[in-house]
C-alpha positions in Angstrom: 96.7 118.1 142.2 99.1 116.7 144.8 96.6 114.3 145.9 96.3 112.9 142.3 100.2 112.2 142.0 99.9 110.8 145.5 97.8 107.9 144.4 99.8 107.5 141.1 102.9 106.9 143.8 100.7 104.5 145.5 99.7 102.7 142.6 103.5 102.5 141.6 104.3 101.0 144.8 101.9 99.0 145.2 102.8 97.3 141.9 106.8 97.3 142.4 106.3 95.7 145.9 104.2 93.0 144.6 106.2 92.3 141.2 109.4 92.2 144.2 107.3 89.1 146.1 105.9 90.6 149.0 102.5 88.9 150.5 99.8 90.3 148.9 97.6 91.7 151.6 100.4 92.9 153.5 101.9 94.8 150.8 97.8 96.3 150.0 97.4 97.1 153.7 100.7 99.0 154.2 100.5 100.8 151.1 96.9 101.6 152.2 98.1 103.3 156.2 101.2 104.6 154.4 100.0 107.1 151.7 96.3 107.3 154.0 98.4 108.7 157.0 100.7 110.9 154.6 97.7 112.1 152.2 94.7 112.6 155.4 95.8 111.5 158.5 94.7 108.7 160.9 91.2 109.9 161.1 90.4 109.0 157.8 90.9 105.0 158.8 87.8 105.1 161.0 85.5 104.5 158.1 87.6 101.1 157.4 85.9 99.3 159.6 82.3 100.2 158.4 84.0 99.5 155.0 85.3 95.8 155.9 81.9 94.8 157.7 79.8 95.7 154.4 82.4 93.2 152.3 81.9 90.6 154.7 78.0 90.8 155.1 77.9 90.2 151.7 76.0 86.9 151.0 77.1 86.3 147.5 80.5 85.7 148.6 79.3 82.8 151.0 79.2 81.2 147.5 83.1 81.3 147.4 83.9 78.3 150.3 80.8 76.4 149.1 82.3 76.2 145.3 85.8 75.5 146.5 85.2 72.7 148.9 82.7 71.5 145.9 85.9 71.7 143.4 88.2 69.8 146.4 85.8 66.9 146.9 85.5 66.5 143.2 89.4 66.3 143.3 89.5 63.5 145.5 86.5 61.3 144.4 88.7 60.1 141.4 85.7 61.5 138.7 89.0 62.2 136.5 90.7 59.5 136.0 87.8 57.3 134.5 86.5 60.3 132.5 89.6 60.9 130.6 89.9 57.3 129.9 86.7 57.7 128.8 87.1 60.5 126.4 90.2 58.5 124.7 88.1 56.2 123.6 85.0 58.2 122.3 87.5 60.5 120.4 90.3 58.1 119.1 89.5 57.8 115.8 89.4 61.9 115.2 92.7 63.6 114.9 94.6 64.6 117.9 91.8 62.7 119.3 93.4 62.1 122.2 94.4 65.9 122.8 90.4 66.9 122.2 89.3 64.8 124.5 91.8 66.4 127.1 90.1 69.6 126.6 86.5 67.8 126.7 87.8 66.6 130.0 88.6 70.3 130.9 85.9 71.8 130.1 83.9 68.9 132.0 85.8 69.0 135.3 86.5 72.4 135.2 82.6 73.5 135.1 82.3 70.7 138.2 85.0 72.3 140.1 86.1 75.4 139.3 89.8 75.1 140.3 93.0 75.2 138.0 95.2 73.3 140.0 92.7 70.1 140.5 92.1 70.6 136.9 95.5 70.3 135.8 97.3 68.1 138.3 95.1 65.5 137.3 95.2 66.1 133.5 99.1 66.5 134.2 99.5 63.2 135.4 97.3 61.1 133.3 96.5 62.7 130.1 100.4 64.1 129.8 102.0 60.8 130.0 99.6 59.2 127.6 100.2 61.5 125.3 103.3 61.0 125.0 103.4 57.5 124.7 101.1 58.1 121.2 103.9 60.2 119.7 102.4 63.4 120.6 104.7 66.6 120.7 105.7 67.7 124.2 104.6 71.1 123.3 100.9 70.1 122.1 100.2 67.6 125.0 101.6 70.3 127.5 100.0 73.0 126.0 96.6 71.4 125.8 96.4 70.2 129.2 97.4 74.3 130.3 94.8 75.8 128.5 92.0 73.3 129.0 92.7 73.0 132.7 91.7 77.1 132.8 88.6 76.3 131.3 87.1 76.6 134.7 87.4 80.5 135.0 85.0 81.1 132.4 82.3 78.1 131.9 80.1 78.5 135.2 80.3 78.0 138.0 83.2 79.7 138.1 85.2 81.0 141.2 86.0 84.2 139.2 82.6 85.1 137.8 81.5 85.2 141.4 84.3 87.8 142.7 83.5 89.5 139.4 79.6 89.9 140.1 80.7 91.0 143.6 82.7 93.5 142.9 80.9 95.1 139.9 77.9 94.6 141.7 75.7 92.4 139.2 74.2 89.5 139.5 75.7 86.4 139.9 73.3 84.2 137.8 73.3 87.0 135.1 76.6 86.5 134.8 76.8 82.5 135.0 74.7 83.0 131.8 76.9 85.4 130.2 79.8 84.0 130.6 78.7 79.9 129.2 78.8 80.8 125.4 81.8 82.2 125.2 83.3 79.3 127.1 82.0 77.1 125.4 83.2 79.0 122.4 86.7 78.6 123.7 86.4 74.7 124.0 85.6 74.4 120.5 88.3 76.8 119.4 90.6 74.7 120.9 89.1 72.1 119.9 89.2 73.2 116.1 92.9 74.4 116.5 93.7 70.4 117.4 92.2 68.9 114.6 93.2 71.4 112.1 96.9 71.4 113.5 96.9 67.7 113.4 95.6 67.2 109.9 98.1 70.0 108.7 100.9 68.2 110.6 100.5 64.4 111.4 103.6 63.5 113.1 102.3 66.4 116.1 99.6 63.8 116.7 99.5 60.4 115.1 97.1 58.2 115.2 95.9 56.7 118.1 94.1 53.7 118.6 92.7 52.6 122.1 91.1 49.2 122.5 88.8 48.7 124.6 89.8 46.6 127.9 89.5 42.7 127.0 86.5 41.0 126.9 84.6 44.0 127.1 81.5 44.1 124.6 79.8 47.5 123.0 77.2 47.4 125.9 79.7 47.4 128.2 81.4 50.3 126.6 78.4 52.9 126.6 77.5 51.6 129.9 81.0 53.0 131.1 80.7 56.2 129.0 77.7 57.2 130.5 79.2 56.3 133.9 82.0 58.4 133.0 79.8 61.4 131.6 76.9 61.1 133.9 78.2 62.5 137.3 80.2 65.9 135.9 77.2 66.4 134.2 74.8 65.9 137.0 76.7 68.4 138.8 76.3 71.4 136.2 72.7 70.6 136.0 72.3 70.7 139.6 73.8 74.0 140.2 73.2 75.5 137.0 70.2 74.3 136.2 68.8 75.1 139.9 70.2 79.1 139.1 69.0 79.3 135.6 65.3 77.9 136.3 65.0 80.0 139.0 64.9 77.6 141.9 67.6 78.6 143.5 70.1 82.1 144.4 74.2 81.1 143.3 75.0 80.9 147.2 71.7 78.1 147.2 73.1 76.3 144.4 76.9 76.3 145.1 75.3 74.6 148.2 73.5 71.9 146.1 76.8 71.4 144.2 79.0 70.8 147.6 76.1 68.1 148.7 76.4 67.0 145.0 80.0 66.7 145.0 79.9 64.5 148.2 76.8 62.4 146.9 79.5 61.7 143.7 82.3 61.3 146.0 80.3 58.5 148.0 79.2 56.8 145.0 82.9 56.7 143.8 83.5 55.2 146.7 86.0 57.7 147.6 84.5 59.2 150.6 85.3 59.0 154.2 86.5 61.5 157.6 90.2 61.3 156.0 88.8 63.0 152.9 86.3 65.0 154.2 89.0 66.6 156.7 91.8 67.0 154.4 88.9 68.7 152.0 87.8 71.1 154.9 91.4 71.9 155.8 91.7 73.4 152.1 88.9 75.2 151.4 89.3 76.4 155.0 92.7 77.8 153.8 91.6 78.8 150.4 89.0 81.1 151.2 91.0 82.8 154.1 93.1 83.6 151.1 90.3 85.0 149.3 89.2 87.0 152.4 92.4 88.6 153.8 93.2 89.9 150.2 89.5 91.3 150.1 90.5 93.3 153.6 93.6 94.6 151.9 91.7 95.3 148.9 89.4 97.6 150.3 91.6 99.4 152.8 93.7 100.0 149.2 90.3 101.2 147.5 89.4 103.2 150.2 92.5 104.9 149.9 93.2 104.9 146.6 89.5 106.6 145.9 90.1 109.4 149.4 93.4 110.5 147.1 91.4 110.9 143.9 93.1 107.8 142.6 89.8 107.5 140.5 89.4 110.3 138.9 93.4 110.7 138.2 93.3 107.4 135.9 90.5 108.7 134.5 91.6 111.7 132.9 94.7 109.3 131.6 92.4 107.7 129.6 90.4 110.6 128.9 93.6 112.7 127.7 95.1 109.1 125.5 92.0 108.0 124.0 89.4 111.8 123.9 86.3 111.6 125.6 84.4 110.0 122.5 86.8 107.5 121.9 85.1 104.8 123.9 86.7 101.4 121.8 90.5 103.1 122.2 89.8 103.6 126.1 88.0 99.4 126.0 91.2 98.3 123.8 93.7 100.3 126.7 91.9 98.9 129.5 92.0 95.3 128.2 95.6 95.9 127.5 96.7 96.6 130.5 94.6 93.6 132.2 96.4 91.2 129.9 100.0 92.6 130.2 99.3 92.8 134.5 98.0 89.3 134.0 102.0 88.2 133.0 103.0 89.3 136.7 99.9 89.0 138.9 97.5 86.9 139.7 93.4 86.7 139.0 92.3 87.6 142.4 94.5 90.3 142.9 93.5 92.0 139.4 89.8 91.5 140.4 90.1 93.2 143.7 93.0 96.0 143.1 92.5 97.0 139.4 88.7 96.0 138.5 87.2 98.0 141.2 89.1 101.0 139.5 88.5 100.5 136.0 84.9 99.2 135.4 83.3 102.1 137.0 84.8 104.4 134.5 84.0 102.1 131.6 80.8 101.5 132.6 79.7 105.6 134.0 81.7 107.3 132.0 81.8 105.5 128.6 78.1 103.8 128.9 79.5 99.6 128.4 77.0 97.2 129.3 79.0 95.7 133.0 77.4 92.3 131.7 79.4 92.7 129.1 82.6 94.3 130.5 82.9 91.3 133.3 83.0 88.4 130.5 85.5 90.3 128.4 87.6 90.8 132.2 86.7 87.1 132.6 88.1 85.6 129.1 91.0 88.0 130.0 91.8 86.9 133.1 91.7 83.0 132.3 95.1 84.2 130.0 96.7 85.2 133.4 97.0 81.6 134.4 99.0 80.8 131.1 101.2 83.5 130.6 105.0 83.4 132.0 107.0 84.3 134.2 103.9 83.7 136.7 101.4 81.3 134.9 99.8 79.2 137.9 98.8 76.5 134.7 102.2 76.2 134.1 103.8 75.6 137.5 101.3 73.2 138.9 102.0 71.0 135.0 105.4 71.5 135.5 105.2 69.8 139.0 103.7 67.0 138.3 105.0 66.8 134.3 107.4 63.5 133.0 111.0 64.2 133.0 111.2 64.7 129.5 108.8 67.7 129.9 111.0 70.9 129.6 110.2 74.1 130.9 110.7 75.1 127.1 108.1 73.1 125.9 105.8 74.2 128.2 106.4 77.6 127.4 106.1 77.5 123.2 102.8 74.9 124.3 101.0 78.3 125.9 101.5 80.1 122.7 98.8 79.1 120.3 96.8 78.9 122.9 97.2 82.2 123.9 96.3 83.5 120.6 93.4 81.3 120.5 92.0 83.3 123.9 92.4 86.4 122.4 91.1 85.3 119.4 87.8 84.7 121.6 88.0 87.9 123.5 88.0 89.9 120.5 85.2 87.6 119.0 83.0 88.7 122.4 84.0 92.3 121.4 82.8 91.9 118.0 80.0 90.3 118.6 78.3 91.2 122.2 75.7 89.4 121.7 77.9 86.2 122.8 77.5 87.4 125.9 74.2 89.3 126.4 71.8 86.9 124.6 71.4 83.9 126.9 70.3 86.3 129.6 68.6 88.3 127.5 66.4 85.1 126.6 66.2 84.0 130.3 65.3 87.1 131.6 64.1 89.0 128.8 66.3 92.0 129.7 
């Protein structure tokens, strides 16, 4: 008994040192020695070791620095600015046609790169400003280039989905497969939300009319949209269709898409040692990130599970939601992934509180983990939109026009919000969303 309130103090810490802004694998190591040492003494810590080698033998997570220095090379070959131009055009003469083609853009870049902050820098700066010069509401252009530039945590190949399949211990392509028709759901509920908004209320998005650059004929126009198209495309084929057909493991194709990325990047023109260092130098320092809070992480699970942390959380949700009550115990555990999603970020969730939670879901209750990982994944991409610590939000509002309020940022997020859960509950209702592609590709 005392060792189960132990962990819940460890949990509360934990969480109260975090929400205070201490580093995030300091605070998970130091939790970790403090309540190991007071709950089983130093001895217990020799197994960390054996435990921190198997994480970092894994080979799936080579995938990780491959997709991210794929998702910063795509950020500086300029593929952005002519595909949003792009999209103006095709979409002008369609309500809020200029805000659906931001989230086509989204969707587009954020399938080639995976990364929020590329995603919506760039969107920030182009599509934002041109929004506004259309008449577009602050809060519609700011909230569409929020949501779309999150796109990339659901529609593979996606950052998340492979820390996800890692952790639960599923495949990665499985997953990829799972998770692309319910983000591509998302992009036409977005999608659907602009028109509709825009034909209810006109002066949120008038009319917009784009012509094309002088002298140019029709030719000249498809010949640039296909330019524009062509290479985010080229990308997702490459590494999805290489996973999907079977040609390829995820770690093989995120290794196709970073020799694809610099094959765009060359024909963009855009390529040379400045670039290629500056693009090492990040993903060098973004996946140390991803790697020191996976050490923390499992000196916390290995903790957290030698206290009976486990079995402690689940009798809370046995004794809230009874033993048979499997959808109350899905709807808790969804719940409290949203509401920790206000305060922490994606990769902290995945490696402190999934580890915890899908084990019960999926041993105790009998949920499909295919299944549970794209619900956790269309609830996790709400964590980059909600305040007070919405990553969307600050990277717009850095690089945002002046006349861009925090405010306006803020009452953007909401529909779009809704709109996610809207889809998360769709997946719930309908599981099939999820499980069918692979069911058809594998025949599982």
């Amino acid at each position: 008994m005392g060792s189960e309130y132990l962990a819940g103090w460890m949990f509360l810490a934990l969480t109260l040192l975090l929400m205070a802004g201490f580093p995030v694998t300091f605070t998970l190591m130091g939790t970790a020695m403090f309540f190991g040492v007071l709950g089983s003494g130093w001895g217990f810590f020799e197994l960390l070791p054996l435990r921190i080698w198997g994480s970092m033998k894994n080979v799936v997570l080579i995938a990780v620095p491959l997709f991210v220095f794929m998702g910063v090379t795509l950020e500086k070959s300029g593929l952005a600015e002519e595909l949003l131009e792009t999209m103006g055009m095709l979409f002008q003469k369609i309500r809020g046609g200029l805000a659906i083609s931001t989230v086509v853009v989204g969707a587009l870049l954020g399938a080639s790169t995976g990364i929020v902050g590329a995603t919506v820098v760039t969107m920030g700066l182009m599509a934002v400003p041109t929004m506004l010069r259309h008449g577009y509401k602050p809060e519609l252009a700011a909230g569409t280039v929020c949501a779309s530039g999150t796109l990339g945590q659901i529609i593979p190949p996606s950052i998340v989905l492979v820390l996800l399949a890692t952790i639960v211990q599923i495949p990665v392509g499985d997953l990829f497969m799972a998770a692309l028709l319910p983000g591509l759901m998302l992009v036409l509920l977005y999608m659907a939300y602009i028109f509709i908004i825009s034909m209810v209320m006109p002066e949120i998005a008038p009319p917009v009319t784009m012509a094309p650059e002088e002298g140019q004929t029709r030719k000249q126009l498809i010949k640039k949209i296909f330019r524009a198209l062509f290479p985010p495309l080229f990308l997702i084929l490459a590494v999805l269709g290489s996973i999907f057909a079977g040609i390829a493991s995820p770690t093989e194709a995120a290794s196709v898409g970073s020799v694809g990325a610099i094959l765009l990047a060359v024909w963009n023109r855009r390529f040379n040692l400045t670039i290629l260092r500056e693009v090492s130098a990040t993903t060098t320092r973004l996946t140390c990130m991803v790697f020191i809070i996976l050490i923390g992480a499992n000196a916390f699970g290995l903790t957290f599970r030698e206290l009976e942390g486990d079995e402690l959380i689940r009798n809370f949700l046995f004794n809230i939601a009874g033993e048979h009550d499997k959808w109350m115990v899905l709807a808790i555990v969804m719940g409290v992934i949203f509401l920790i999603g206000f305060v922490l970020d994606f990769i902290e969730i995945i490696f402190i509180h999934v580890p915890v939670l899908v084990p019960i879901l999926v041993d105790d209750f009998g949920f499909d983990p295919l299944w549970i990982c794209v619900l956790l994944a269309v609830n996790l991409q709400t964590s980059f939109m909600t305040p007070p610590f919405g990553f969307s939000l600050f990277y717009l509002k850095a690089v945002a026009p002046p006349e861009i309020k925090t405010g306006h940022i803020y009452r953007g997020i909401i529909p779009f919000i809704l709109i996610q859960l809207l889809g998360l509950l769709m997946v719930v209702f309908w599981p099939q969303l999820a499980t069918w592609l692979p069911s058809i590709v594998y025949s599982r």
